[in-house]
C-alpha positions in Angstrom: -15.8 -8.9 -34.9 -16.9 -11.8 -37.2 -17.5 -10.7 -40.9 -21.0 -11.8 -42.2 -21.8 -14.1 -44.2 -23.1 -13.3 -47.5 -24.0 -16.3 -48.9 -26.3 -17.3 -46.3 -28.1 -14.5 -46.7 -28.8 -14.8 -50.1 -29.4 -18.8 -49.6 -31.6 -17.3 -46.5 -34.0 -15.0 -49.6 -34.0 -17.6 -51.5 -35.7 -19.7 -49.4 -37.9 -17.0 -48.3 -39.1 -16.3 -51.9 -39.7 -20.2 -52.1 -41.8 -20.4 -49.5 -43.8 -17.0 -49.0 -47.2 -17.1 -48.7 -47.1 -12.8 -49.6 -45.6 -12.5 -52.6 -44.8 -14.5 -56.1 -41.2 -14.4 -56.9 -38.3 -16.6 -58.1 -35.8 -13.8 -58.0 -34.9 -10.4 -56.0 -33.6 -7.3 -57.8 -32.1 -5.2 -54.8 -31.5 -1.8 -55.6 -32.0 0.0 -51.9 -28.3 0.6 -50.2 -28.6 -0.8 -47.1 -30.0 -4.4 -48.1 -27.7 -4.3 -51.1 -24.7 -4.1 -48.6 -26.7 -6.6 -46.3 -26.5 -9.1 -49.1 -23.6 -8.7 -51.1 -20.7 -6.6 -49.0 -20.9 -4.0 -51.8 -20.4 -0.6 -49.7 -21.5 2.1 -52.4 -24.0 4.7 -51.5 -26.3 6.4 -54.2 -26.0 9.7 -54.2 -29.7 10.5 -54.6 -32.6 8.2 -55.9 -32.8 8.5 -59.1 -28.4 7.9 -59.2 -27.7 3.7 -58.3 -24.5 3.2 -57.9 -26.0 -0.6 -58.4 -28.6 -3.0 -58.1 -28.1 -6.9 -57.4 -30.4 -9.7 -58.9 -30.2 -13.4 -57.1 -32.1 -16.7 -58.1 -31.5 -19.8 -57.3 -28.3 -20.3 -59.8 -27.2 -16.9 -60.5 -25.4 -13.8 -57.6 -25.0 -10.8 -60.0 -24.0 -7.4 -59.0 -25.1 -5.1 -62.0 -22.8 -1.6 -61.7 -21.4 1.0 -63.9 -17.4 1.3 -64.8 -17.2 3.7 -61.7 -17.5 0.9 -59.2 -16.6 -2.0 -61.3 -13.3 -2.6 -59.3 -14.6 -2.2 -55.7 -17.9 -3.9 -56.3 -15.2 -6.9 -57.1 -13.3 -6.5 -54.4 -16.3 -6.0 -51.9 -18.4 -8.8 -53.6 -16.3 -11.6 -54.1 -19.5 -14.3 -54.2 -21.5 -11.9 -56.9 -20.2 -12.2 -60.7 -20.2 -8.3 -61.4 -21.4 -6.9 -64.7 -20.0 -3.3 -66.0 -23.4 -1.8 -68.0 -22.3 -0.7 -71.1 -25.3 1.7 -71.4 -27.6 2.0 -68.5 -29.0 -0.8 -66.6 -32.4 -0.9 -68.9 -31.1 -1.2 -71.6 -28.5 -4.1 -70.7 -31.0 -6.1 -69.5 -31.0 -8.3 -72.3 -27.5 -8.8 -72.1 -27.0 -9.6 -68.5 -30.2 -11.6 -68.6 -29.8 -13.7 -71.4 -28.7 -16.7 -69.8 -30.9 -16.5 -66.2 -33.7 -18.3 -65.5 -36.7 -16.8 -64.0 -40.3 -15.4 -64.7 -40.9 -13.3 -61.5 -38.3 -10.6 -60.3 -39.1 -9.8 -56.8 -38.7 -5.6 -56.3 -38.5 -3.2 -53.6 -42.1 -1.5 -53.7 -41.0 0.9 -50.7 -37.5 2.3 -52.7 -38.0 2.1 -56.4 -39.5 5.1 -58.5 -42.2 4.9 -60.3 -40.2 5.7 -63.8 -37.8 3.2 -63.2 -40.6 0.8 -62.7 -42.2 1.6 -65.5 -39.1 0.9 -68.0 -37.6 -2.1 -66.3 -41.5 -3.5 -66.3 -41.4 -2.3 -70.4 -37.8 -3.8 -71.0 -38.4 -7.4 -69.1 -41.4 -7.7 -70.9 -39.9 -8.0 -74.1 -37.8 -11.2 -72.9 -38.5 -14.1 -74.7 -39.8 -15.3 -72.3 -41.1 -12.4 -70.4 -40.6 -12.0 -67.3 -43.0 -9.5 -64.7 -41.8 -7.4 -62.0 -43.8 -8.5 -58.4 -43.4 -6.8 -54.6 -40.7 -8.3 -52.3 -43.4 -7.0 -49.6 -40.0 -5.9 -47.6 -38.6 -9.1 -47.5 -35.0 -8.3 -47.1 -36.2 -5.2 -44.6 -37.7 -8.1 -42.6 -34.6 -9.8 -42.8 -32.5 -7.1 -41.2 -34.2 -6.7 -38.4 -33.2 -9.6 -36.0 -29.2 -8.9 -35.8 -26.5 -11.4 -35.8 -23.9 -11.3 -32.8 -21.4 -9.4 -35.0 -23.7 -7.3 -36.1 -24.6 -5.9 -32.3 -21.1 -5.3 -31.8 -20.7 -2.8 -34.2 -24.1 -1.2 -33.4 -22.3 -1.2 -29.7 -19.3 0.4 -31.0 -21.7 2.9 -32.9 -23.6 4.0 -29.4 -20.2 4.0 -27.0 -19.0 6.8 -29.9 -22.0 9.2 -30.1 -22.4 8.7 -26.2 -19.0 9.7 -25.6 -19.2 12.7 -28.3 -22.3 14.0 -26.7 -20.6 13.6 -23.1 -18.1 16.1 -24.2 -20.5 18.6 -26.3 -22.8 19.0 -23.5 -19.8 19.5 -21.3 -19.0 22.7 -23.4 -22.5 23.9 -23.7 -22.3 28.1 -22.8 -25.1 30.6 -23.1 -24.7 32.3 -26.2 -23.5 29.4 -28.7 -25.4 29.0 -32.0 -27.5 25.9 -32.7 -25.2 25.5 -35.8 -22.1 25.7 -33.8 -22.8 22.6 -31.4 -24.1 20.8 -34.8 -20.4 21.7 -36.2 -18.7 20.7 -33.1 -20.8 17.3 -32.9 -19.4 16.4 -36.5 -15.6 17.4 -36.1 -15.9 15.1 -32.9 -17.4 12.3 -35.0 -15.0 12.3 -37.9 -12.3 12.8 -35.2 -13.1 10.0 -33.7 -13.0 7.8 -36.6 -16.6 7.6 -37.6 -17.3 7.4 -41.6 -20.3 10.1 -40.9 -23.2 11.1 -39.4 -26.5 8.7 -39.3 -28.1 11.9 -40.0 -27.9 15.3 -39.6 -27.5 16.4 -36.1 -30.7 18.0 -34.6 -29.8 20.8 -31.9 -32.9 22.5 -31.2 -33.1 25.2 -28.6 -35.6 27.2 -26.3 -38.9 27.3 -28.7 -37.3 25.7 -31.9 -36.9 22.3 -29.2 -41.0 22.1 -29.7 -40.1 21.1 -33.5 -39.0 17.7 -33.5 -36.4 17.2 -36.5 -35.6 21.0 -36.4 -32.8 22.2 -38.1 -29.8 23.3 -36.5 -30.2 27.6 -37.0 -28.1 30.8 -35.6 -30.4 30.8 -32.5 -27.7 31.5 -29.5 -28.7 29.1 -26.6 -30.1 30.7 -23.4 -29.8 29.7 -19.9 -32.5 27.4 -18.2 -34.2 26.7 -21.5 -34.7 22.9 -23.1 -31.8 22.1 -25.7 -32.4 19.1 -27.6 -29.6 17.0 -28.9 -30.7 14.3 -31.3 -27.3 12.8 -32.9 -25.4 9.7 -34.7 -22.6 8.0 -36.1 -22.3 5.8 -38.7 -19.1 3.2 -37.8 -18.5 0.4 -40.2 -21.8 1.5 -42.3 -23.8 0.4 -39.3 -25.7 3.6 -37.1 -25.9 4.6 -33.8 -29.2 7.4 -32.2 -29.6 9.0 -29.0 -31.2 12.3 -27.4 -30.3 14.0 -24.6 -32.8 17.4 -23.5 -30.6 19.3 -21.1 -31.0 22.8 -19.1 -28.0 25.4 -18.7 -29.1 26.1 -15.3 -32.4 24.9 -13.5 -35.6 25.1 -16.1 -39.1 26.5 -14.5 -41.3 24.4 -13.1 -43.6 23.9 -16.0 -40.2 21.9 -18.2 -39.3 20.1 -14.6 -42.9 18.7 -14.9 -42.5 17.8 -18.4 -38.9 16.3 -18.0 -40.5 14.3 -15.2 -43.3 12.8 -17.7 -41.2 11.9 -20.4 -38.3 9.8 -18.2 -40.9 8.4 -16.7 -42.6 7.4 -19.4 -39.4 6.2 -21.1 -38.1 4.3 -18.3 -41.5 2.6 -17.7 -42.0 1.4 -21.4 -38.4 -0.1 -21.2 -39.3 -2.0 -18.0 -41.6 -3.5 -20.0 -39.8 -5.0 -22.9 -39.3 -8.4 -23.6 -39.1 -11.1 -26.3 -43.4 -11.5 -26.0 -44.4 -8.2 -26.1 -45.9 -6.0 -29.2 -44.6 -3.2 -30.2 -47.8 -1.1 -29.4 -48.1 -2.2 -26.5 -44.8 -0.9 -25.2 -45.5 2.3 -27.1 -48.9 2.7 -25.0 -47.3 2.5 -21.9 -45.3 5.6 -22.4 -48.1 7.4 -24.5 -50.9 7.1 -22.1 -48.1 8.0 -19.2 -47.5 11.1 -21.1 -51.8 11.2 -21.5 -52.3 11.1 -17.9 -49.8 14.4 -17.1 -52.4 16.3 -19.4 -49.5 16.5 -22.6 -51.3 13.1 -25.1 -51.8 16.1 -27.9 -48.1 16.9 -27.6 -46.2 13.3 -28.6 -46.7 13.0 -32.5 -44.3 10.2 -32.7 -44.1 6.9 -32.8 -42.0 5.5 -29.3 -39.0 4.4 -31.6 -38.0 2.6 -34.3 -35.2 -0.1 -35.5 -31.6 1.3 -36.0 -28.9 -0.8 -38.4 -27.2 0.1 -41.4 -30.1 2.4 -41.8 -31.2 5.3 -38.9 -35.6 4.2 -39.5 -35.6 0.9 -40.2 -37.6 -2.1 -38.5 -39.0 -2.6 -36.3 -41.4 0.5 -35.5 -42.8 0.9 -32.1 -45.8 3.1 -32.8 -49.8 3.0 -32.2 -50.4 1.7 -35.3 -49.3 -2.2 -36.9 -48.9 -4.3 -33.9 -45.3 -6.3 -34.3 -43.9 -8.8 -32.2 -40.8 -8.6 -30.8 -38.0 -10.6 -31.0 -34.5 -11.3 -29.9 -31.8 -9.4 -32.0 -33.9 -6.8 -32.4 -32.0 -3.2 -32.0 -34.7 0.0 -31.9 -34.8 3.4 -30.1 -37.5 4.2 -27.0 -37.9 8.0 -27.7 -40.5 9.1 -26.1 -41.2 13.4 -25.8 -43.4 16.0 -25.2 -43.5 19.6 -27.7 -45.3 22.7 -26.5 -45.8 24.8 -29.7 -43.9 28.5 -29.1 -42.5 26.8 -25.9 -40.3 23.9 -26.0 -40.2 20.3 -26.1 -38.3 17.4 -24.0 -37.0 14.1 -25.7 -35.0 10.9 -24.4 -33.7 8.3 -26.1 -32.2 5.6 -25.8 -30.9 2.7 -28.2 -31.5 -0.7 -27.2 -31.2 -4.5 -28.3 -33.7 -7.0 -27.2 -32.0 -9.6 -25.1 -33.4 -13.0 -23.8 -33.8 -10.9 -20.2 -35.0 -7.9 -21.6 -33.7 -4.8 -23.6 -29.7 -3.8 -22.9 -29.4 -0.6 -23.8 -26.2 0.8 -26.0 -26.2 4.1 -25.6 -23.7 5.3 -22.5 -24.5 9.1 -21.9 -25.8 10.0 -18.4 -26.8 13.0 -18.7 -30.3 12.8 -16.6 -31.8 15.0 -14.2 -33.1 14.6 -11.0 -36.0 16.8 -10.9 
């Protein structure tokens, strides 16, 4: 697997910020994890929002990766091209000293990740640069960027999906009547951490009998019961990149009424991905399996949007929804998800994780578990 390179990227922003028609900026603060590793190498996490673990700020002459003494050493190691600074107080209050010497007037910043308080100082403290310079909206510029994947880049989000698929092969395979929702969720991250994985991509969801009808329900001492829907929505993360899939599956046959609603939403998933290609919007696809599940009589029970992008984040871009109409593209890796959720009843979900190829979407995820109804 090739290791990315960083300085395109940045060279890549650059030019984007010199020729955007959106926004106004001649340099990009990153503070948001994943395109702070996307553009630098620098593998920290924050710890919550409000904690930054470090923020990077790139113009035309200057790569500088701004941190505190706690990941001073591997911010050099991980960011060889970035000259690192160590903040001696807190990052507002250095910013005279590590900006003393750059030239810019207009620091691009993440609109979607940044909190209104930090905002608010950084806006205060630039200001008083002689001369001043004003924060403006990146618009998710470096989202954007993310979202058509390099060749390398697939290979790990492969590697991410053959993991998961052959963790969930073997949970299913143990499923019993009388197991706790929390003790498949413990089981599904022993396997993952087993197998090598630096984490979950999120908390495990393992919803059954009437708690499946909740779509990101929490893993609870419900014991599973025979015939009923058992949702299992799971990830790795494997070299910071992620990795999604659900599975619904029955111990023993379900009623009639779940067979029906199985029915709908394979169909519906498997005719939206016969549909996918390089041309087509991303509401359109997401149409194809809403008004499928519409038809059955169930377009009041799928909430969601069909999928969404999957990288070194779990949501990212691109969304497949009803709503903004995107186009897309090869390199593209998302999720086709579609379900059904009967309140007090149950719910059925599939998904699947994909990358948009010059044929069509080649999907990543390995698990088989499918039911002929």
């Amino acid at each position: 697997m090739n290791a990315p390179s960083y300085g395109q990227r940045t060279a890549r922003l650059l030019q984007l910020l010199r020729t955007s028609t959106e926004t106004d900026c001649d340099a990009a603060w990153i503070i948001k994890p994943e395109n702070r590793r996307y553009l630098s190498g620098f593998t920290a996490e924050d710890t919550q929002l409000t904690e930054s673990s470090g923020a990077l700020l790139i113009s035309d002459n200057d790569r500088w990766l701004v941190t505190d003494s706690r990941y001073t050493l591997a911010a050099e190691s991980e960011a060889p091209s970035f000259s690192v600074y160590t903040v001696k107080k807190n990052f507002v209050e250095d910013i005279p000293d590590f900006t003393h010497h750059l030239s810019f007037s207009h620091l691009g910043f993440e609109e979607d990740y940044l909190t209104w308080d930090l905002h608010r100082k950084t806006a205060e403290k630039l200001a008083e640069l002689s001369p001043p310079v004003t924060l403006t909206p990146l618009k998710g510029m470096v989202d954007h960027m993310r979202e058509i994947k390099e060749v390398w880049e697939i290979e790990a989000l492969e590697k991410a999906a053959d993991m998961i698929s052959k963790i969930l092969d073997e949970v299913i395979g143990d499923l019993k009547p009388g197991v706790t929702e929390k003790n498949v969720a413990w089981q599904i991250e022993c396997l993952a951490r087993e197998a090598g994985a630096e984490g979950l991509s999120f908390p495990s969801i393992v919803a059954s009998g009437p708690n499946s009808a909740l779509p990101h329900a929490v893993p609870s001492n419900r014991k599973i019961q025979p015939r009923e829907p058992i949702i299992l929505d799971v990830g790795v993360r494997l070299n910071g990149y992620c990795s999604d899939i659900t599975r619904t599956v029955f111990l023993g046959e379900p009623d009639d009424a779940f067979k029906n609603i199985y029915r709908t939403v394979l169909h519906a998933q498997r005719s939206a991905l016969g549909q996918i290609n390089p041309s087509v919007q991303s509401t359109l696809v997401d149409a194809i399996a809403r008004n499928i599940i519409a038809d059955a009589g169930f377009g009041a029970y799928f909430g969601h949007g069909l999928g969404h992008g999957v990288g070194l984040a779990t949501h990212e871009g691109p969304r497949l929804g009803p709503g903004k109409a995107i186009q897309l593209q090869i390199g593209n890796v998302f999720t086709v998800e579609p379900g059904i959720y009967l309140p007090g009843k149950g719910g059925v979900r599939l998904e699947e994780m994909v990358v948009l190829e010059a044929e069509g979407p080649r999907i990543l995820t390995k698990n088989g578990q499918f039911y002929d109804f």
